[in-house]
C-alpha positions as CSV (number, residue, x, y, z in Angstrom):
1,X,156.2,133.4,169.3
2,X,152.2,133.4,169.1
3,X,151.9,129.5,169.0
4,X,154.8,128.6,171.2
5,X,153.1,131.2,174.2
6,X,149.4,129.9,173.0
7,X,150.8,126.3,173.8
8,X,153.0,127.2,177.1
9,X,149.4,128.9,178.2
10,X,147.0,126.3,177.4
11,X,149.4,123.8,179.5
12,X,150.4,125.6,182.3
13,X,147.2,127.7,182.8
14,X,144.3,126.1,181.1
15,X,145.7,122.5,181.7
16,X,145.0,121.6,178.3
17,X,146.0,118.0,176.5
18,X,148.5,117.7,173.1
19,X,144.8,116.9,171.6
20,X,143.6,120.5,172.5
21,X,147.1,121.7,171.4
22,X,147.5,119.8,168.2
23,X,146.8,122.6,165.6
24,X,149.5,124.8,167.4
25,X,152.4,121.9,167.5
26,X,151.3,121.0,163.5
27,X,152.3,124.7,162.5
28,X,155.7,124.9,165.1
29,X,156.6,121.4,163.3
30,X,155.9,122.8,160.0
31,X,157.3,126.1,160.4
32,X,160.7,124.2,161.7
33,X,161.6,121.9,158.8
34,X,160.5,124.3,156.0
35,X,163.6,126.4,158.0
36,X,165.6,123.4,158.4
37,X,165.3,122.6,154.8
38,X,165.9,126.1,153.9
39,X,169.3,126.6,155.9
40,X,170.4,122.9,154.7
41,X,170.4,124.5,151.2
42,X,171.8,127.4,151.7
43,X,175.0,126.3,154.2
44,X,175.7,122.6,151.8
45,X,177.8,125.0,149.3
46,X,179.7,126.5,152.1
47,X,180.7,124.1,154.6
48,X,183.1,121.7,153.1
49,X,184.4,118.5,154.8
């Protein structure tokens, strides 16, 4: 919640660029596949198609 709200101020109230923003969007991406990965190994074994 800290980055996504630090990102949605800097654009919509500070007017800042995806250079100023860059740190912010490296940790969302980062955070969101490590928790992709992690709930693609855990829910393989129990869907089955």
């Amino acid at each position: 919640m800290y980055y996504g709200n630090h990102i949605f101020e800097g654009i919509m109230l500070k007017g800042w660029s995806i250079i100023q923003l860059w740190p912010d969007i490296l940790i969302i991406s980062i955070m969101t596949l490590t928790f992709f990965m992690l709930a693609m190994l855990t829910v393989k074994d129990k869907i089955k198609a």
